[in-house]
C-alpha positions in Angstrom: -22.3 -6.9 -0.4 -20.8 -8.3 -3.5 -16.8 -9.4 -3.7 -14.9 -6.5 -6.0 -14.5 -8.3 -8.9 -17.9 -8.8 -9.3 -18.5 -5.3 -7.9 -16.3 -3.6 -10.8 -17.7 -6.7 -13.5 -13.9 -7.6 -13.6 -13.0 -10.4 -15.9 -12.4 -13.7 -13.4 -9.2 -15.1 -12.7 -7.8 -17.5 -10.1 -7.4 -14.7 -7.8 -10.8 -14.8 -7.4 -11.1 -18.3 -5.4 -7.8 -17.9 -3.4 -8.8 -16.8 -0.3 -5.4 -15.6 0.6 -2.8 -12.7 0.6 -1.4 -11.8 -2.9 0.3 -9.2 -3.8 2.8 -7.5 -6.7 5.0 -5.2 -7.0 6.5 -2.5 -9.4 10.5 -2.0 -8.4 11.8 1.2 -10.3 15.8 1.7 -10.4 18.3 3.4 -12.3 21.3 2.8 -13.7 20.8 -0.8 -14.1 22.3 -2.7 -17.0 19.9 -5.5 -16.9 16.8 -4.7 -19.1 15.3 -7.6 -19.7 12.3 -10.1 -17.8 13.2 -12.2 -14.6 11.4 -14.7 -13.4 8.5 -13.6 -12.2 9.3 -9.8 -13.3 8.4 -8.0 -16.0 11.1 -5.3 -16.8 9.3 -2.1 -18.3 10.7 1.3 -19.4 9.0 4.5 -17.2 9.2 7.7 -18.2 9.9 9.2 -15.0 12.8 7.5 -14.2 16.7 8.4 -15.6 19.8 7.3 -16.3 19.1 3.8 -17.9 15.9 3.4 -15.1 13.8 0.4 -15.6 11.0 -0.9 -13.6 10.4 -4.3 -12.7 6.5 -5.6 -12.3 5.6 -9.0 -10.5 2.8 -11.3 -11.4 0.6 -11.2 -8.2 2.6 -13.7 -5.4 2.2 -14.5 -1.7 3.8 -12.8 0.4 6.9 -15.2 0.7 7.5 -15.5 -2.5 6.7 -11.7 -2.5 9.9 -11.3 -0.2 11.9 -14.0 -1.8 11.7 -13.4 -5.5 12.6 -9.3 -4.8 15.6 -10.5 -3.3 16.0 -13.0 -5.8 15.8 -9.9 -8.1 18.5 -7.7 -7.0 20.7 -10.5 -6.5 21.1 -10.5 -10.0 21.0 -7.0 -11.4 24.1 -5.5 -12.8 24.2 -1.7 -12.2 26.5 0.7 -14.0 26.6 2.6 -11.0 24.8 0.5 -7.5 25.2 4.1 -5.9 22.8 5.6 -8.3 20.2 3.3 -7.9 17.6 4.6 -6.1 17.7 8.0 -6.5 14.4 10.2 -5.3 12.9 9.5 -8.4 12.2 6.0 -7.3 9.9 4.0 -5.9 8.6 0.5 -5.2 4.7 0.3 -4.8 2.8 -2.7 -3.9 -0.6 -3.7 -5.1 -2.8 -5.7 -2.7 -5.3 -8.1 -4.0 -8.6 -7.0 -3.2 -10.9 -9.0 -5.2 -12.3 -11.0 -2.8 -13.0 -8.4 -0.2 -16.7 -7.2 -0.4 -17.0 -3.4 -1.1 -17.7 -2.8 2.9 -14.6 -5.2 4.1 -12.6 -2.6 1.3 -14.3 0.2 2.9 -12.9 -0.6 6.3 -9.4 -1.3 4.5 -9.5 2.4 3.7 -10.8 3.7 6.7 -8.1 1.6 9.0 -5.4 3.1 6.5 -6.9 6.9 6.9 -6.9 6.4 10.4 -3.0 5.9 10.7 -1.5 6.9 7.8 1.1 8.8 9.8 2.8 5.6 10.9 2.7 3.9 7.5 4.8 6.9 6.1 6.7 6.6 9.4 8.2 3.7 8.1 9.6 4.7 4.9 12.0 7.5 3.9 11.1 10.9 5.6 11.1 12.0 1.9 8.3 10.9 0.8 5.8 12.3 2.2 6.9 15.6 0.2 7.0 13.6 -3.0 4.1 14.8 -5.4 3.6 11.0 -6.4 3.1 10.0 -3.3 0.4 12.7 -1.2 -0.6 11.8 2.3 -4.3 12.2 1.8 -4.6 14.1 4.9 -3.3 16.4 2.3 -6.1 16.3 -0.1 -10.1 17.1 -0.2 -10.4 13.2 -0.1 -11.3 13.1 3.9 -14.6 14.3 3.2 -15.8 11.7 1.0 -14.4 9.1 3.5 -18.5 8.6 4.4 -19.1 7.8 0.4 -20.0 4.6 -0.9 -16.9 2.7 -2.5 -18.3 3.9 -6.2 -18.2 7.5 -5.5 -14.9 6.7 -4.0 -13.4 5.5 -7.0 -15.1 8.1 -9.4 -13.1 11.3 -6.8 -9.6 9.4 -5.9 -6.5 10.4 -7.6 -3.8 7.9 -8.9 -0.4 10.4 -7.2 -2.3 9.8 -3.5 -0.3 7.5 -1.2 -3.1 4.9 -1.0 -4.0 5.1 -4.4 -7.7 2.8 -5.2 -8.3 3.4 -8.4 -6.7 0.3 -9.4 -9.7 -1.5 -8.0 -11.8 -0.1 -11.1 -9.1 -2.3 -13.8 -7.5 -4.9 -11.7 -9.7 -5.4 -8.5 -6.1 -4.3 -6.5 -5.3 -1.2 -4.0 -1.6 0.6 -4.2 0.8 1.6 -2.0 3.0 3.9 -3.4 4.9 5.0 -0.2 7.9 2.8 -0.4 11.2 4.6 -1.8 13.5 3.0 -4.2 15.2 0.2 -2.7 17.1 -3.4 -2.5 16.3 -3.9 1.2 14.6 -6.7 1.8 14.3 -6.7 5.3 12.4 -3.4 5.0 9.9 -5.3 2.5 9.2 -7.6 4.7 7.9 -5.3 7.4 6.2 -3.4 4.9 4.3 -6.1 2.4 3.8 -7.8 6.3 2.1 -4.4 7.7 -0.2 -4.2 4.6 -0.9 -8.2 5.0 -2.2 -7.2 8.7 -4.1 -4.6 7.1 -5.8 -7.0 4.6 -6.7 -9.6 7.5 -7.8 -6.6 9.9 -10.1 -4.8 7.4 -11.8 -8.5 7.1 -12.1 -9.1 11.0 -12.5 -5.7 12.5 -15.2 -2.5 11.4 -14.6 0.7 12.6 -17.5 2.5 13.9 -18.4 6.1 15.1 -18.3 3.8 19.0 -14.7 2.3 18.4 -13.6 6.0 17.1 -14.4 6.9 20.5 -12.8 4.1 22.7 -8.7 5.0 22.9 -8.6 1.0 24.3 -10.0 0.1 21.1 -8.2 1.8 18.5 -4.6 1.1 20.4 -5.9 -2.5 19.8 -6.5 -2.3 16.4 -2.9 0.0 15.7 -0.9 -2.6 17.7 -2.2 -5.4 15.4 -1.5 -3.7 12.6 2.0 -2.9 13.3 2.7 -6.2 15.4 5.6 -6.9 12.8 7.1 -3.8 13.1 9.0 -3.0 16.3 10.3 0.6 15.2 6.2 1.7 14.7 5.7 -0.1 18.2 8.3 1.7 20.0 6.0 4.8 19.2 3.0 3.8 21.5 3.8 6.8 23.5 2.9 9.4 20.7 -0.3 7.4 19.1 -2.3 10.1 20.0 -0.5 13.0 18.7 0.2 11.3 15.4 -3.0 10.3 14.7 -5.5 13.1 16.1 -6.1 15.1 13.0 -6.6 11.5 10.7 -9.1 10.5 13.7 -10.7 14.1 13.4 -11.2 12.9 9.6 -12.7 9.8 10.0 -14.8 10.5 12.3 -16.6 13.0 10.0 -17.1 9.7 7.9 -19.7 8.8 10.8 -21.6 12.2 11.1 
């Protein structure tokens, strides 16, 4: 199967030989004084945001640098008010590159994110998953076009989902738009390091309609996922409850 970029005809860039995680992200705060580019950021006015908001956009970056140059970032904003920061109007999403995946490694990428969704938005504010720009998709009609080919896929997704693909169409990326507001960098790190497992896993692993129906096998695959977070770990004993209606919709990928 051809690699995305030449699956969507995207125009090449060195993204396209580096055989690595990258990955950017969009940081949206308010009441911020500073307003204009840093570094490696891009400082942007959104419409949704209030009170002198401004959201920051990366160039794609590793994800050290990733880490690093976020907290590089808020080391040197100047706030009117740092309390009013990240209000629930916030967010900070993260775009994986997906270029050099094929369209069936991408696929599986999905899938593995379908399949425990509940423990990504475990790991960011309880909040969010009644945020309307940020819907679980267990939420939406989108389980039953899991089977589809990664075209259809595109054509049916919405951009307010919590895994949101349709960046793959313009910039060969997926988004994560889960993560709340926020100057923790700690937190980013387990997050941008959950969705690196995810990227390497999608690439090793396949789920099939067999693995769907091994518990061994898909406690394997959750505990390499979350391998860098020991707060999602210390859940083990409620995999199966968290997960049995997302497992339910995969599965109906397979029939």
């Amino acid at each position: 199967m051809a690699e995305i970029y030449k699956a969507f005809d995207l125009k090449q860039n060195a993204l396209d030989t580096a055989k690595m995680f990258f990955a950017g992200i969009e940081c949206e705060i308010e009441s911020v004084k500073s307003k204009k580019d840093f570094e490696v950021f891009a400082a942007t006015h959104d419409g949704s945001l209030r009170n002198e908001g401004v959201e920051f956009i990366s160039i794609p970056l590793t994800k050290d640098h990733l880490v690093e140059s976020f907290k590089n970032l808020h080391a040197h904003l100047d706030y009117y008010n740092k309390e009013e920061a990240f209000t629930s109007r916030t967010s900070t999403h993260v775009h994986i590159n997906c270029r050099t995946l094929t369209e069936q490694q991408t696929r599986q990428l999905i899938l593995f994110y379908a399949l425990f969704e509940e423990f990504f938005f475990a790991m960011v504010n309880h909040d969010r998953r009644a945020n309307i720009h940020c819907v679980p998709l267990t939420e939406t009609f989108l389980p039953t076009i899991y089977g589809s080919n990664l075209t259809r896929l595109t054509n049916n997704w919405h951009k307010y989902t919590a895994l949101n693909i349709l960046p793959l169409r313009t910039q060969g990326s997926i988004e994560f738009r889960h993560l709340q507001g926020t100057d923790d960098a700690v937190l980013l790190n387990e997050w941008v390091s959950t969705l690196n497992n995810l990227w390497i896993l999608c690439q090793r692993e396949e789920i099939t309609a067999e693995g769907l129906s091994t518990p061994d096998q898909i406690r394997s695959w959750w505990r390499e996922l979350f391998k860098d977070s020991p707060r999602i770990l210390a859940l083990e004993p409620a995999l199966h409850n968290m997960m049995q209606n997302n497992l339910l919709d995969v599965k109906f990928a397979f029939v």
